[in-house]
C-alpha positions in Angstrom: 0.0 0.0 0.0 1.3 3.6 -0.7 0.5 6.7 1.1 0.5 10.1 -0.2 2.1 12.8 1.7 2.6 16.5 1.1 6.4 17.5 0.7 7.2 19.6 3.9 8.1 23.1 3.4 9.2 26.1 6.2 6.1 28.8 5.1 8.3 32.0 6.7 7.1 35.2 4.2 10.5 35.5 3.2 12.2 32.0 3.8 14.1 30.6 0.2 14.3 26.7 0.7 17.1 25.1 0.8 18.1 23.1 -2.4 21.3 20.9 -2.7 22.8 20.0 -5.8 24.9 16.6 -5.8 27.5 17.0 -8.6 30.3 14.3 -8.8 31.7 16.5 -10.7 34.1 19.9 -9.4 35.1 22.8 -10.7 38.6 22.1 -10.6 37.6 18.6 -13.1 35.9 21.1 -15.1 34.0 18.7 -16.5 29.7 18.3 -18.2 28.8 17.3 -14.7 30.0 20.4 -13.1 29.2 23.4 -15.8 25.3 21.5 -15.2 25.3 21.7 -11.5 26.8 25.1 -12.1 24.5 26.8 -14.4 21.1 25.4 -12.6 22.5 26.7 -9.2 22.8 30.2 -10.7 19.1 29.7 -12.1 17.7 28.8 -8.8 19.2 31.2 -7.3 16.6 34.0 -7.8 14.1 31.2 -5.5 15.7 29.1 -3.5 18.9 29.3 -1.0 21.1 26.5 -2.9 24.6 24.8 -2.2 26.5 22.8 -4.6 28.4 19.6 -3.1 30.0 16.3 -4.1 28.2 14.6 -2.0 25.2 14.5 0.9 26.5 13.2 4.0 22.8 14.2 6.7 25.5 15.9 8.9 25.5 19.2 10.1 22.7 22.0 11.0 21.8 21.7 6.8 18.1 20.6 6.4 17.6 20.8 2.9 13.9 21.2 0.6 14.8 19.3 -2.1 17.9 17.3 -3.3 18.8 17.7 -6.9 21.6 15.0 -7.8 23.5 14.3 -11.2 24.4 10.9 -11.9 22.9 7.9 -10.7 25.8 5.4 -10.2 27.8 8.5 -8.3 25.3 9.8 -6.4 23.8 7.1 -5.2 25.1 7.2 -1.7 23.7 10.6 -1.3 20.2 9.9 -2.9 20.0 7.1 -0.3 20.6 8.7 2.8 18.5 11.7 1.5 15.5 9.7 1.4 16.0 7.6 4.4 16.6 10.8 6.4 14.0 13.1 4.9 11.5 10.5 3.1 8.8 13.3 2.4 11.1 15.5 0.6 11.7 15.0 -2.8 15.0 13.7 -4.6 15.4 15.2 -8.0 17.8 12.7 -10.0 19.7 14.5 -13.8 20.8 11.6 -15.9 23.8 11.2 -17.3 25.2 9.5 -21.0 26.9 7.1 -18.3 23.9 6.4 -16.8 21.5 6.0 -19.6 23.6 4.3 -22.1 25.4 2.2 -19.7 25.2 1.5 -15.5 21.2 1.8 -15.4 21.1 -1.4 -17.5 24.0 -3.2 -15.8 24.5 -1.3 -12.2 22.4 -2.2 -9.2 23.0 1.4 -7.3 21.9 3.2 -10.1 18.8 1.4 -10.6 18.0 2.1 -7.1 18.8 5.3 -7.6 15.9 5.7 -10.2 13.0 4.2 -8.0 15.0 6.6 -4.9 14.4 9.7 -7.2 10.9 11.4 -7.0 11.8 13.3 -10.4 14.3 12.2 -12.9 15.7 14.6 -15.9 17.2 13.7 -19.1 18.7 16.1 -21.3 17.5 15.3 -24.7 14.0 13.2 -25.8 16.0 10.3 -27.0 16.9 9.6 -23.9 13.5 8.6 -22.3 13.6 5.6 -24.6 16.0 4.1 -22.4 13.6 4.4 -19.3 11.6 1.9 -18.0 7.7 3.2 -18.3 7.8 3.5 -14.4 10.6 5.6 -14.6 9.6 7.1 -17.5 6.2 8.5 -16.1 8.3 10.6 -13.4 10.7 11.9 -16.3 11.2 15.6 -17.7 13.1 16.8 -20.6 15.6 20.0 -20.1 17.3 20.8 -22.5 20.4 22.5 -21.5 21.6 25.8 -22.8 24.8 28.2 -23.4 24.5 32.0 -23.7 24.4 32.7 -28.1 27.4 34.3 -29.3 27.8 36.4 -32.2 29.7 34.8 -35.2 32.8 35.4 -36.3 34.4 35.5 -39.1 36.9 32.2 -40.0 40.0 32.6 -41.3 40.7 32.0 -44.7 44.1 30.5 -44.4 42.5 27.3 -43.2 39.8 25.2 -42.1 39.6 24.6 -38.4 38.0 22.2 -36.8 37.9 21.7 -33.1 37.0 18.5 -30.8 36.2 19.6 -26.9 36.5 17.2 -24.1 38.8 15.1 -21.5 39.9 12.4 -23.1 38.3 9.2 -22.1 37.4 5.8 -23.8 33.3 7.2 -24.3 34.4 10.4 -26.0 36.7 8.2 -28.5 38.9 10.9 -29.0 41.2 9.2 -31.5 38.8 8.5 -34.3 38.9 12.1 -35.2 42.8 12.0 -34.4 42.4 9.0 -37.5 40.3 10.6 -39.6 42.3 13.6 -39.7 45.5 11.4 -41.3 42.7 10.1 -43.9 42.4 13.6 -44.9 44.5 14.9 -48.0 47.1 16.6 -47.1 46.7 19.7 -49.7 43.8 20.3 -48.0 44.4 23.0 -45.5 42.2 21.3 -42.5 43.4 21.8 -38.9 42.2 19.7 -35.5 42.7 21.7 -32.6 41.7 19.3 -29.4 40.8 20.8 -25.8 40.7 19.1 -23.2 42.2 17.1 -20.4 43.7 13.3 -20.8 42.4 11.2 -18.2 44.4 8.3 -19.3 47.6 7.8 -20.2 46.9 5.9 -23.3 45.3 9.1 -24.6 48.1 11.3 -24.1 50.5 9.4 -25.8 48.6 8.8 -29.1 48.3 13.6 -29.0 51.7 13.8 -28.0 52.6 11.9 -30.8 50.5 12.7 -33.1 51.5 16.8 -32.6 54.5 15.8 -33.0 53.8 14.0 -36.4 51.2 16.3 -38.0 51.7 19.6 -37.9 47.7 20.0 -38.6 46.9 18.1 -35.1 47.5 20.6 -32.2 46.5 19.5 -28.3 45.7 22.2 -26.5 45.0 20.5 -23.2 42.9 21.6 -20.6 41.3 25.5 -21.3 38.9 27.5 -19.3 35.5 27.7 -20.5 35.5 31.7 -21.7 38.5 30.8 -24.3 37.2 26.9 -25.0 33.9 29.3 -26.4 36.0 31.7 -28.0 37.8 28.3 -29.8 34.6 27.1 -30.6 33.3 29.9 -32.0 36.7 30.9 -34.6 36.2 27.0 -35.8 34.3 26.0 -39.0 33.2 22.8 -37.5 32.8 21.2 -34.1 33.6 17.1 -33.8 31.9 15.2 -31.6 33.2 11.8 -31.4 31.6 10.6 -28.1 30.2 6.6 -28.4 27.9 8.0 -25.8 26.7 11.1 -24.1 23.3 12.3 -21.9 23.2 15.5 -23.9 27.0 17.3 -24.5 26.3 20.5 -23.8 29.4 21.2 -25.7 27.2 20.7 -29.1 24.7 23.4 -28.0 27.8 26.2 -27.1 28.6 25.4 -31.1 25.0 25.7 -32.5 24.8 28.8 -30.2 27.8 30.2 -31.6 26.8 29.5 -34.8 28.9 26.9 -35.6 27.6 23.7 -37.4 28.4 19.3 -35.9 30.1 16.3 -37.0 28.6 14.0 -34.6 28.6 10.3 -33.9 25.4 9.0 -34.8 25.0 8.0 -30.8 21.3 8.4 -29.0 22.5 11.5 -27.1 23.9 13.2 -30.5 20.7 12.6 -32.0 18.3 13.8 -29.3 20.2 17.3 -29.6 20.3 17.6 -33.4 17.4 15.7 -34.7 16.9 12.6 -36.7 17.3 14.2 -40.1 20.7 15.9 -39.2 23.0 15.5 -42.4 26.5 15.7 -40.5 26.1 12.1 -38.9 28.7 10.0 -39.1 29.3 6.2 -37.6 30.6 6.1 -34.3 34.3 4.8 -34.8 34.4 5.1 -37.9 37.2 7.7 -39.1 36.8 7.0 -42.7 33.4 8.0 -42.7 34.2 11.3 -40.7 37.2 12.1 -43.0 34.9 12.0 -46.1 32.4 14.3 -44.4 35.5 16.8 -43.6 35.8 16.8 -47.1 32.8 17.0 -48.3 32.1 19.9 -45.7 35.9 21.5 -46.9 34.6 21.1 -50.7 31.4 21.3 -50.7 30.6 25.3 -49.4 26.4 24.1 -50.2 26.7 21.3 -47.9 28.6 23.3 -45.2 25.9 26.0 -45.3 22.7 23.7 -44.9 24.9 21.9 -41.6 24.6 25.8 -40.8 21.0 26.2 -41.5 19.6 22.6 -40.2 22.1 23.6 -36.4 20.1 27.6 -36.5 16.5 25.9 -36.6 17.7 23.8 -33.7 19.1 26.8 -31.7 15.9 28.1 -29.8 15.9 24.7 -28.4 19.0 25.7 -26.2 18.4 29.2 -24.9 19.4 30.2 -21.4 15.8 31.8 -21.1 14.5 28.3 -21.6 16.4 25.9 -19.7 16.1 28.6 -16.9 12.5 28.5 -16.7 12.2 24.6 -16.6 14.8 24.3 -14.1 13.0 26.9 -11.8 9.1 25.0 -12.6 10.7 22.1 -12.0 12.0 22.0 -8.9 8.8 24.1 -7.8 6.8 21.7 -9.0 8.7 18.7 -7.0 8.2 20.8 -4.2 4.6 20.9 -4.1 3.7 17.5 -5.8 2.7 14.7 -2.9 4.9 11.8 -3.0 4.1 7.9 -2.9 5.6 6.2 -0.1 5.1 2.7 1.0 2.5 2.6 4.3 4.0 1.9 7.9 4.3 -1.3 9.5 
């Protein structure tokens, strides 16, 4: 039997609750987890009092609303004491490529984390289909969002492409390092790669391959202001990833104007749509050199990328993703929650 209970909330005229975001991620790793946790604390800002942490230990004078926690696997530990501690409060659970595409099928804690949650999020539609109807029924869709910058202007000299993110085995960051020896050489392409290698395997294979091709340059690790300022001077973003929740990293391109090669992966798909013509394999580096070249021959081709990424961009305004955060966790606030009867 399940009871229904009211979510309990301090009614003081001008009391904020309290709202904790779980974010396994830190601003030092500088990673998707952490810009997300980020961002939605500066939205809920405006109505709530809220504190970003890596994890939810129920010590302390801290006597929190409403939990919001990314990642089901990592957060699991705090979900759990969240809801054994404060059972008529709600748990607001963000899903993650990692947890969609991988531990929820395979990973006992993140399952439990789904049935813990009182609200789960996914960050593109495509991701609901790997939900369970049970889950599913307690799901939203939030899009995330990056401020639009103004387009520049590329250089003429050559045609830059960039790839963005720590290098780890599911953002596959040496297909495009393939692809781009695949390329002819007289054609004056460029790869410029940001980001952190998180395994020594990685940073071998750029260290060897800057010193090899002179079009290949690892930047390593940049901070977000100049990684958008990258994005935005490049003809083309790469998105290799065999699987991602939603890389927000895809939306600070179409925002800055800049059009996708993306791995046909679920998560690449729920961003751009179905019909998106820069698709490639994921893997596959023949495939995404002949679309480099099609995109560095082929100025039509390159301009409908352009045109199919602008429709998409009123999907991923700040505005937007603002106000769903805000209802969102509003609306957790106020909804009564199922919980099993006593005894």
């Amino acid at each position: 039997m399940l009871r229904t209970v009211t979510p309990s909330i301090p009614t003081m005229p001008s009391f904020k609750p309290e709202v904790v975001i779980i974010s396994p991620g830190t601003q030092a790793a500088n990673n998707g987890n952490w810009h997300t946790a980020h961002r939605w604390s500066r939205f809920l800002a405006t109505d709530f009092s809220v504190s970003i942490d890596t994890d939810w230990t129920g010590l302390g004078s801290s006597s929190p609303a409403c939990l919001v926690a990314l990642h089901a696997r990592r957060s699991a530990r705090a979900l759990a004491r969240f809801a054994e501690q404060y059972p008529d409060r709600p748990r607001v659970l963000v899903l993650t490529g990692t947890d969609l595409y991988r531990d929820i099928h395979s990973d006992p804690q993140a399952w439990q984390s789904l049935d813990r949650a009182t609200r789960l999020v996914v960050l593109q539609p495509s991701g609901l289909l790997e939900l369970h109807p049970a889950h599913r029924s307690k799901c939203d869709v939030i899009y995330q969002s990056a401020p639009v910058l103004k387009p520049c202007v590329p250089t003429r000299r050559s045609f830059d492409l960039v790839l963005v993110g720590h290098m780890r085995a599911e953002k596959d960051p040496e297909t495009p390092m393939r692809a781009l020896g695949l390329i002819d050489p007289r054609c004056r392409v460029r790869l410029f790669h940001i980001g952190a290698a998180l395994d020594a395997r990685y940073q071998r294979a750029a260290e060897d391959l800057s010193r090899e091709d002179v079009r290949y340059r690892w930047l390593g690790p940049l901070p977000h202001a100049i990684t958008r300022q990258r994005i935005k001077a490049a003809r083309l973003l790469v998105i290799s990833s065999l699987l991602e929740g939603g890389a927000n990293v895809v939306i600070e391109a179409i925002t800055s104007g800049v059009p996708v090669l993306a791995s046909n992966i679920s998560g690449n798909i729920g961003l751009l749509g179905r019909d998106y013509e820069g698709y490639f394999p994921a893997g596959d580096a023949q495939s995404l050199a002949d679309l480099i070249h099609r995109a560095y021959n082929d100025p039509l081709y390159l301009d409908r990328l352009n045109r199919q990424c602008a429709r998409r961009a009123p999907l991923f305004l700040p505005e937007r993703e603002r106000e769903e955060v805000i209802k969102l966790v509003h609306s957790a606030l106020r909804a009564p929650l199922s919980l099993p009867e006593p005894g």
